[in-house]
C-alpha positions in Angstrom: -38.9 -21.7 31.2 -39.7 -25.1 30.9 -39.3 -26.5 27.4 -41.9 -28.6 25.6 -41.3 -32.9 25.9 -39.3 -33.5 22.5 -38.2 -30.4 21.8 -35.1 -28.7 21.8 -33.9 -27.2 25.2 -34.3 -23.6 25.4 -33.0 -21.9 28.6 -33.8 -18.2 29.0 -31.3 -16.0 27.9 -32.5 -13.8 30.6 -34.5 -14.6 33.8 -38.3 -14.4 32.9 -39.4 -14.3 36.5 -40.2 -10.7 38.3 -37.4 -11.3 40.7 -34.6 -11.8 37.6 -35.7 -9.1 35.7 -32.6 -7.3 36.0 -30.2 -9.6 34.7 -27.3 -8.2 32.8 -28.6 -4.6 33.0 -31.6 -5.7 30.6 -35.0 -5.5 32.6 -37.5 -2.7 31.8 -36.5 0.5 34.0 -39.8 1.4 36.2 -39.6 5.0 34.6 -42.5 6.7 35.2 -45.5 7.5 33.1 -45.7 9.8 30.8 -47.9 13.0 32.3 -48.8 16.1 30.9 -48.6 19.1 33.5 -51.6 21.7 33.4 -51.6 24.2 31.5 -49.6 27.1 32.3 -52.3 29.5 31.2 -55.4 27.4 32.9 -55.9 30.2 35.7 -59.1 31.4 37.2 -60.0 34.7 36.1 -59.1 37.1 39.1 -59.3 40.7 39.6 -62.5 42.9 39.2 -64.2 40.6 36.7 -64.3 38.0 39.9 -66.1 40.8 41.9 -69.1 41.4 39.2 -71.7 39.2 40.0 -75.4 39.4 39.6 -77.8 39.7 42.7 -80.7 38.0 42.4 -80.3 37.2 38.9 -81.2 40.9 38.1 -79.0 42.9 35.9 -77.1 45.5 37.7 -77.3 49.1 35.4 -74.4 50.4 37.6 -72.0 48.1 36.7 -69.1 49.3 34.7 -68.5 47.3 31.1 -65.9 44.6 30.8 -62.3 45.1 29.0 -61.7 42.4 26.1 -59.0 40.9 28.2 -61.6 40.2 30.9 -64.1 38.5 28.8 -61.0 36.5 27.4 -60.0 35.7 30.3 -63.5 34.7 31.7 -63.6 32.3 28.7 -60.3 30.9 29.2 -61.4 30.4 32.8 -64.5 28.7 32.1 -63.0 26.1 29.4 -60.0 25.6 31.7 -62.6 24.7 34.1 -65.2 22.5 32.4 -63.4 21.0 29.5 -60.7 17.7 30.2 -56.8 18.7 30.2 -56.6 16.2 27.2 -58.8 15.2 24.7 -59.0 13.4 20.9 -60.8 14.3 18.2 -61.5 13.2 15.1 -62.2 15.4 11.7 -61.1 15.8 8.6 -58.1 17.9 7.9 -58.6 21.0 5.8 -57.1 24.7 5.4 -53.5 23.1 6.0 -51.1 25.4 5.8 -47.2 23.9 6.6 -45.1 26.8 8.4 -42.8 26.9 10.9 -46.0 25.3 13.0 -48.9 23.3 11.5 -52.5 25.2 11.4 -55.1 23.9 9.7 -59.0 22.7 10.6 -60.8 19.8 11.7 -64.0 19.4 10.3 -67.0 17.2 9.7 -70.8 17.5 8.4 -71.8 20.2 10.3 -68.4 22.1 12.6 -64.7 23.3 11.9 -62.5 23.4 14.7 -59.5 25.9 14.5 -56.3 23.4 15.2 -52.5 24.6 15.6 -49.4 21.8 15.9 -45.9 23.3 17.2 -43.1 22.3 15.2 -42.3 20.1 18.2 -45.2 17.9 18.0 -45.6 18.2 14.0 -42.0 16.6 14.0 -43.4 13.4 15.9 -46.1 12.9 13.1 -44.8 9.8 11.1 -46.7 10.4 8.3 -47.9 12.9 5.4 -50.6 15.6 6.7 -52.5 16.9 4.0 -56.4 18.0 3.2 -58.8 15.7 2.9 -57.4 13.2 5.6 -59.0 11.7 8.3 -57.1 11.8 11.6 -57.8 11.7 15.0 -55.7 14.7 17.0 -55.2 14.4 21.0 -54.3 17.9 22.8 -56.6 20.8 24.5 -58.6 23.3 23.9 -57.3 27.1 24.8 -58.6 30.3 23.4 -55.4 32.3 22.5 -56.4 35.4 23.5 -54.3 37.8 20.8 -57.2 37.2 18.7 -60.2 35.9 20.8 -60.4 32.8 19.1 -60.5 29.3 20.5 -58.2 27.0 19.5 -57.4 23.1 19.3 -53.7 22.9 20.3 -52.6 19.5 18.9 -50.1 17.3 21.0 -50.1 14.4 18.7 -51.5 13.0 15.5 -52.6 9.8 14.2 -54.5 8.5 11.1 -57.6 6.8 10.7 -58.1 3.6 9.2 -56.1 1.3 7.9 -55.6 3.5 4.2 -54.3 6.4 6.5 -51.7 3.7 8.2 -50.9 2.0 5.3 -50.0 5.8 4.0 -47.8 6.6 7.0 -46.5 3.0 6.5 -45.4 4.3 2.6 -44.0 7.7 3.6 -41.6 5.6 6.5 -40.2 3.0 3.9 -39.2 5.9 1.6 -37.7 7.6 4.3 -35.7 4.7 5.4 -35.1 4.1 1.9 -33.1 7.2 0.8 -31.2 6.7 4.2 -29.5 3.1 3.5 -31.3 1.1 5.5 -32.1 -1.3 2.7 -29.0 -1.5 1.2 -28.4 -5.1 0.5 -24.2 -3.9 0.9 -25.4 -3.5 4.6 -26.9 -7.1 5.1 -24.5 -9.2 7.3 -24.6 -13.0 6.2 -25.9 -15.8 8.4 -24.1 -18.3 10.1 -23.4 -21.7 8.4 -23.5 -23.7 11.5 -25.2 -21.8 14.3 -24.6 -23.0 17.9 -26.9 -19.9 20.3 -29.4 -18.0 18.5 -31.5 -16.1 20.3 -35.2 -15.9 19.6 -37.0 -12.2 20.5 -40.9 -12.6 20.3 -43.5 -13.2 23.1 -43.2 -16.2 25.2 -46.9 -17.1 24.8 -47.2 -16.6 21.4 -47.8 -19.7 19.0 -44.7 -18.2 17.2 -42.2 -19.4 19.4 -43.2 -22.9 19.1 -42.9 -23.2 15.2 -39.2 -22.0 15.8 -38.4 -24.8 18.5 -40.2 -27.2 16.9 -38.5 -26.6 13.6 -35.2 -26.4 15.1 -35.5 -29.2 16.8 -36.4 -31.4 13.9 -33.5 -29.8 11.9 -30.7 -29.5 14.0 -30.7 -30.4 18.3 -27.6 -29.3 18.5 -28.7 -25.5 18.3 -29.6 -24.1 21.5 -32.4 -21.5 21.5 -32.8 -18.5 23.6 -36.0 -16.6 24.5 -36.1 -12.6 24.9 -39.5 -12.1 26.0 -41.1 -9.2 24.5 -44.0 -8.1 23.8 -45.5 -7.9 20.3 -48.0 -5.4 19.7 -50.0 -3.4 21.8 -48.7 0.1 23.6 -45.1 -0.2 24.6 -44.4 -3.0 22.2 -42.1 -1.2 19.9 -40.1 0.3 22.7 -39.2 -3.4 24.0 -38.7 -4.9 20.8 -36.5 -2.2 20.1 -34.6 -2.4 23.4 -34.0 -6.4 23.1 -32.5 -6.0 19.8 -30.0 -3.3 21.0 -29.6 -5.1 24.0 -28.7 -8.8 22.0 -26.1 -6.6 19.8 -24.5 -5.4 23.2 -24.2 -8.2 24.8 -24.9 -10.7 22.3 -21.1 -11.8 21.0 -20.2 -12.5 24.6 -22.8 -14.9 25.3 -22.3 -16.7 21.9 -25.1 -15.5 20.4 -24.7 -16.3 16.3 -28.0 -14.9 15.1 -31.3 -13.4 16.1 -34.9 -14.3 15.3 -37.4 -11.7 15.6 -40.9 -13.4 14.5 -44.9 -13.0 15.7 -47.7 -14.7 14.5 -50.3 -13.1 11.7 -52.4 -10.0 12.4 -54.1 -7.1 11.1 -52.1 -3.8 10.2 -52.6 -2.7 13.6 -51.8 -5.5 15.4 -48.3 -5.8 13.6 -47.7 -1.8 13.8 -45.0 -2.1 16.3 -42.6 -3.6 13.8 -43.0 -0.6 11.9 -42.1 2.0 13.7 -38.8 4.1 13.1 -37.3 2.8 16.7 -37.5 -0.9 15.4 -35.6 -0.2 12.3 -33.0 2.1 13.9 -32.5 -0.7 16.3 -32.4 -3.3 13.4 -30.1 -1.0 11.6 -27.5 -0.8 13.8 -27.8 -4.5 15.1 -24.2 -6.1 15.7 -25.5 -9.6 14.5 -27.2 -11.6 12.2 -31.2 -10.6 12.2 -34.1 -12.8 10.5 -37.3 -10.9 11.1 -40.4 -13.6 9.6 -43.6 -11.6 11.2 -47.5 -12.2 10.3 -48.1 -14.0 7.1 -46.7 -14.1 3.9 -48.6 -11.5 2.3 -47.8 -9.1 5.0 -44.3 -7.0 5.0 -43.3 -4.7 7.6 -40.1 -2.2 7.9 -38.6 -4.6 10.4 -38.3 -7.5 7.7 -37.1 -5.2 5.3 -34.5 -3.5 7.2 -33.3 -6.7 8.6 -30.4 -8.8 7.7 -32.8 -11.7 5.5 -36.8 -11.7 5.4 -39.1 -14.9 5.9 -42.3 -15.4 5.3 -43.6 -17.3 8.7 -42.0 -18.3 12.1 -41.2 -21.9 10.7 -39.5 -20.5 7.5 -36.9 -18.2 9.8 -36.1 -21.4 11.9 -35.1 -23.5 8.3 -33.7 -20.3 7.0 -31.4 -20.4 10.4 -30.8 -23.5 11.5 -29.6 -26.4 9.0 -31.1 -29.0 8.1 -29.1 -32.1 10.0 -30.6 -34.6 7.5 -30.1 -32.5 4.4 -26.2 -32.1 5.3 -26.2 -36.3 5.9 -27.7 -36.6 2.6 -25.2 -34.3 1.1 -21.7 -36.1 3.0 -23.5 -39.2 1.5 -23.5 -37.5 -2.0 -19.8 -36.0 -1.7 -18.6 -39.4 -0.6 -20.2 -41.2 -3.4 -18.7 -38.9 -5.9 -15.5 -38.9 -3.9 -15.2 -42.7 -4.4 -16.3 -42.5 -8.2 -13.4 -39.7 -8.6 -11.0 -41.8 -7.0 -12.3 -45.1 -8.8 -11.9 -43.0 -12.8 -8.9 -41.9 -11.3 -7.2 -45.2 -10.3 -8.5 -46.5 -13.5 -7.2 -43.7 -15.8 -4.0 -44.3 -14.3 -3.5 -47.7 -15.1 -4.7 -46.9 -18.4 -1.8 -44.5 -19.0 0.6 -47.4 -17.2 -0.4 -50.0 -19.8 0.4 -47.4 -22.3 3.7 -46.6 -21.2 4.1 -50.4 -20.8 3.5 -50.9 -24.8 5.8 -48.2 -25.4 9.0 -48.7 -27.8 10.8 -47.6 -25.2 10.5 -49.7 -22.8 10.1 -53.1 -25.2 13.4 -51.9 -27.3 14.8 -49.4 -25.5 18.5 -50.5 -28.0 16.2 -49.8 -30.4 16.0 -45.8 -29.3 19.0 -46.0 -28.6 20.7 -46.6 -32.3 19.8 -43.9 -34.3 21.3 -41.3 -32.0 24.4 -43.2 -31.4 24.7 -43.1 -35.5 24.1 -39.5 -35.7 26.3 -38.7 -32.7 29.1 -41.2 -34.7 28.4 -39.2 -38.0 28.6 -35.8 -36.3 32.1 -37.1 -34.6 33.7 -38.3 -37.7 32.5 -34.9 -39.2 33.9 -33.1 -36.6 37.5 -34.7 -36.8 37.6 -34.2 -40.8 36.9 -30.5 -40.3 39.4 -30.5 -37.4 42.1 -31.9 -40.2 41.0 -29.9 -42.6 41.8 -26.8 -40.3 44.7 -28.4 -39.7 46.6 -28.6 -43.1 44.8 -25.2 -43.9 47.2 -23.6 -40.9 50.1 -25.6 -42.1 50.0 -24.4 -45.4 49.5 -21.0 -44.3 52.3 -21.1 -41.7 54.9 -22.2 -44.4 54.1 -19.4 -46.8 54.5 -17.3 -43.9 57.8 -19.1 -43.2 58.7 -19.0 -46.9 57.8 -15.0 -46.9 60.1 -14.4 -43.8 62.9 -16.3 -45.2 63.1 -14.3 -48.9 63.1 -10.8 -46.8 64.5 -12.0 -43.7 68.4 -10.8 -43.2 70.1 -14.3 -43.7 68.6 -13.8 -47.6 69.6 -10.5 -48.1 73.5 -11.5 -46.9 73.3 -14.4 -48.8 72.5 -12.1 -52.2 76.2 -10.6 -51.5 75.8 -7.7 -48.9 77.6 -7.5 -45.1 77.2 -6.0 -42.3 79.8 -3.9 -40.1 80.3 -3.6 -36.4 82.2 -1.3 -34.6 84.4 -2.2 -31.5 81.1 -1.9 -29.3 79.4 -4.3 -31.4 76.9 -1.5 -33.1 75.9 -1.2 -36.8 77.8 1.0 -38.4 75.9 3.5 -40.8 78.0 6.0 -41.7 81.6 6.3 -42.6 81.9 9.2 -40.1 80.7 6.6 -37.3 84.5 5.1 -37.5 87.9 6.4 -37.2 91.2 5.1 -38.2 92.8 2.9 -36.7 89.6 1.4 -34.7 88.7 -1.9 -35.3 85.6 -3.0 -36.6 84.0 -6.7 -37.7 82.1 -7.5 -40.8 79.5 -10.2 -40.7 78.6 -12.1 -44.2 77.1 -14.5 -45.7 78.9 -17.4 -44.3 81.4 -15.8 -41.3 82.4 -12.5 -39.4 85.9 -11.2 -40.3 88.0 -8.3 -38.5 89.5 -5.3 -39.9 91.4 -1.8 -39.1 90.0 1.3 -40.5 92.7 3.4 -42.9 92.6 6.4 -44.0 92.0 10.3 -43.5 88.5 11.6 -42.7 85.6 10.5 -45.1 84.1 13.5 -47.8 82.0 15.8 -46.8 78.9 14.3 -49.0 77.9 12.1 -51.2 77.7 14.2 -54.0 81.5 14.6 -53.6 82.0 10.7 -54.0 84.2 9.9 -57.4 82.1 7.8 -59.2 81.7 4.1 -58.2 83.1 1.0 -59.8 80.7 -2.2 -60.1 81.6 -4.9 -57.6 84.3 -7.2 -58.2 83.7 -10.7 -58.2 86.1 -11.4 -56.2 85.1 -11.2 -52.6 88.8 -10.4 -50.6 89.7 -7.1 -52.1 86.8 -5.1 -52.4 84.9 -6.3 -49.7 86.1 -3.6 -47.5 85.8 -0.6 -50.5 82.2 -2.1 -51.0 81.1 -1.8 -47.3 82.4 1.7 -47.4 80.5 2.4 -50.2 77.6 1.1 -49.2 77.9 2.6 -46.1 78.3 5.9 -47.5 75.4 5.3 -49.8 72.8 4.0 -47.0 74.3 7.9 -45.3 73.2 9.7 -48.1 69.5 7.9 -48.8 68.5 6.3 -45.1 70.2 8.3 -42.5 67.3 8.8 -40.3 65.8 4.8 -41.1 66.5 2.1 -38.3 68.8 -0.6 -39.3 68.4 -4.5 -40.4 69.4 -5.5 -36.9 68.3 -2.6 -34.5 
């Protein structure tokens, strides 16, 4: 496809010639059209109904009567015969009665026509039946022969008008509603800087030039891709439906970014294919990015609404997807501006803050900062080394009234106030009298020496209590010296036998 002089380049995303149809797996399929076989029960009447026929146009008397089933079937023969295999009629819906199967009348001024829908068919009908509607039904006409009565057999349904489509068009949207589809948790976000986005309307629709010319003013460096559908019209929903599945299959791996699906204004009719359920299923479960802009502003279809983001025209879907080149030059021109202002009250808030530090004590008279914690560290040293003194002397004192303490009950004292203390041969304290015997040699320690001596005597009493009473000590240390030491001896037997000694 040929692109417009000026405008940005758009190279089919597919080949749009007969021959290329089949690119990537995406032309239309020739399936066949849709037929409807006879009907099953059309056949001619047979048997000995087929025999009875009138000579002459005279009435034959003889002739035997016929059964119900053969007049059925002669009807059913004849309306087989005479009427079309398909037709549509329009009436007015009354008598409807909802069961497993649909019956209900058509009717207008004058006739009622007996109608039944299979569930089958009555699931196909995208919108609400009720009385008082006007519809148009396509099917045949049959006589079910279980009663005798003729019979409209209804293959498919459709309103009349554009109040009867605009009801259908209601009943959908709350459909799709309760099912999700406009969940705005759902709606994938569009791409900042698009580089493929795919276009899906018809190629000769004025559509498709408001979206090139737009995104070529805005931003050449998009490239644009066609998917030819087309837009209304029999058929129209089925392709539309198929691109869009077709785009989020294949899509991601030819760099698609986003999709536009756009057509110019219409009535309801015209734009009736973009609001059929196989569009939004389609929609729904689109892998990318979908704008849907379609008719004018006023109109809204299920497509817009269960797309991704809704515009009102063709031209608004190409500014709502492609950026605006000049815009974002504007905007770098802006962010630079305010860049250099923010580095400009930057440099200069900075050298405000250095002029400051500049006129700062500490750096005019930095001695001067420097004094009064030299003082206080002086006058918490000298503080320090007085209490250190004062501990000092306080410990001195203390250890010489210790040492004063020890001396006045240490041993030297208690020798010096005129006691000794005996040793026997192996130098131990002697305690007792009984600890010596005579004749063994034992050493006294005093005051100011040691002396020898040699035990006399016979064996000592056998208590204390025995002990002739004691004469004070002499003053004169050479006699009774010995004497004393025994008697102290025996006297530290009698009242600390079990207490260590001074020297143990």
């Amino acid at each position: 496809m040929a692109s417009p002089q000026g405008l940005c380049p758009l190279p089919p995303l597919f080949d749009l010639s007969p021959a290329g149809r089949d690119d990537l797996a995406m032309a239309r399929l020739p399936f066949p059209h849709d037929s409807t076989p006879p009907a099953s029960n059309g056949t001619e009447a047979s048997g000995p109904a087929a025999k009875r026929t009138s000579k002459g146009g005279g009435r034959d008397q003889a002739e035997p009567p016929l059964t119900v089933t053969d007049v059925t079937r002669l009807v059913k023969a004849v309306l087989n015969q005479n009427l079309p295999r398909r037709m549509r009629v329009v009436g007015e819906i009354s008598n409807f009665n909802d069961r497993t199967h649909w019956f209900f009348s058509l009717k207008d001024e004058q006739s009622a026509l007996r109608c039944v829908c299979f569930a089958t068919a009555a699931r196909k009908v995208g919108f609400p039946v009720q009385d008082g509607i006007e519809v148009v039904a396509t099917g045949r006409v049959d006589i079910y022969e279980a009663q005798g009565s003729v019979q409209f057999y209804v293959e498919r349904l459709e309103p009349v008008g554009a109040g009867a489509l605009e009801m259908q068009l209601k009943a959908l949207i709350e459909a799709l509603r309760k099912e999700g589809y406009f969940d705005p948790a759902r709606k994938k976000p569009l791409p900042v800087f698009p580089q493929r986005v795919a276009v899906v309307t018809s190629r000769s629709g004025a559509a498709l030039q408001d979206v090139i010319t737009t995104a070529a003013r805005r931003w050449p460096a998009c490239r644009l891709y066609l998917y030819d559908v087309r837009v209304q019209g029999e058929g129209a929903a089925a392709e539309i439906a198929a691109a869009i599945d077709r785009l989020s299959r294949f899509g991601p791996a030819l760099g698609i970014d986003a999709v536009i699906l756009t057509r110019g204004g219409g009535s309801i009719e015209d734009l009736w294919a973009f609001n059929e359920r196989i569009v939004a299923d389609a929609l729904f479960r689109c892998a990318l990015p979908v704008v849907a802009a379609i008719g004018h502003e006023t109109d809204t279809t299920v497509a817009e609404l269960v797309a991704d983001q809704r515009c009102a025209t063709p031209t608004q879907a190409a500014m709502t997807v492609v950026p605006d080149a000049g815009a974002l030059g504007r905007q770098v021109d802006q962010l630079r501006s305010r860049l250099a202002f923010a580095l400009r009250r930057e440099w200069q808030q900075a050298s405000a803050r250095l002029d400051a530090l500049a006129r700062h004590p500490f750096f005019r008279r930095p001695q001067a900062l420097l004094d009064p914690p030299r003082q206080r560290l002086e006058q918490d040293a000298a503080a320090l080394r007085d209490a250190m003194h004062r501990r000092l002397r306080q410990a001195e004192d203390r250890l010489k009234a210790l040492e004063r303490h020890l001396t006045a009950v240490g041993p030297q004292s208690v020798l010096a106030r005129g006691y000794s203390v005996t040793f026997d041969a192996e130098g131990q304290i002697v305690r007792a009298a009984n600890q010596v015997a005579p004749g063994e040699r034992i050493e006294t320690l005093t005051a100011d020496g040691r002396f020898g001596s040699l035990v006399e005597g016979g064996k000592p009493p056998q208590s204390a209590q025995s002990d002739p009473p004691q004469k004070p000590e002499s003053s004169q240390p050479a006699q009774p010296m010995r004497g004393a030491t025994r008697r102290r001896t025996r006297k530290s037997r009698a009242s600390r036998d079990d207490e260590p000694g001074l020297f143990d």
